[in-house]
TORKE-602203 format. One record per residue (C-alpha): residue number from 1; residue in one letter; x, y, z. Coordinates in steps of 0.5 Angstrom, whole numbers, plus 500, padded with zeros to 3 digits. Example, Ala and Ser with C-alpha at 12.3 -4.5 7.8 and 13.67 -1.06 7.14 Angstrom:
residues 2
(node 1,"A",(525,491,516))
(node 2,"S",(527,498,514))
//
This chain:
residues 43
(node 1,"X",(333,395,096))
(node 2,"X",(338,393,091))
(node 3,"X",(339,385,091))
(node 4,"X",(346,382,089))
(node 5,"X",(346,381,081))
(node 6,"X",(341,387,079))
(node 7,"X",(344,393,077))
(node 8,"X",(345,399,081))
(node 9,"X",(341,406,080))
(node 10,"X",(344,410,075))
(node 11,"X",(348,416,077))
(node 12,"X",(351,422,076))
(node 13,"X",(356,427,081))
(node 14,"X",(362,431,079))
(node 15,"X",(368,429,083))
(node 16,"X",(376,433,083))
(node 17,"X",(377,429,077))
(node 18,"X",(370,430,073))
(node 19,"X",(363,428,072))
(node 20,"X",(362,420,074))
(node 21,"X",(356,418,071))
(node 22,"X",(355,411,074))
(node 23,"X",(352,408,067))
(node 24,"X",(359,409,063))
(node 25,"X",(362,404,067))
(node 26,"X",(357,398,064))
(node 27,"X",(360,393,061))
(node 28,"X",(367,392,065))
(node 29,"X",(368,386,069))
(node 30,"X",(367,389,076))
(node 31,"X",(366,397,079))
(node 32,"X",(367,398,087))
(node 33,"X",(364,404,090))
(node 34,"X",(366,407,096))
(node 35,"X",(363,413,101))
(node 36,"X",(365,415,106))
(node 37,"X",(363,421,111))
(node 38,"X",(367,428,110))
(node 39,"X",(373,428,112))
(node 40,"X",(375,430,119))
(node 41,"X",(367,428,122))
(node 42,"X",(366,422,127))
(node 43,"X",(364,416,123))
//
């Protein structure tokens, strides 16, 4: 389990928009995650 202050895991996913690779975002003040589940699925 991450613990607040260690880095999260690198990662990389392809989204609508492009690649997103987690570790290109070192260095800036805050990055916000957010999953959720697929589109029109209870949860």
């Amino acid at each position: 389990m991450i613990q607040p202050g260690e880095l999260a895991p690198d990662f990389t996913l392809e989204s609508t928009q492009g690649t997103f690779v987690l570790s290109s975002f070192r260095g800036e003040k805050h990055v916000v995650l957010i999953f959720y589940p697929k589109d029109n699925t209870p949860g």
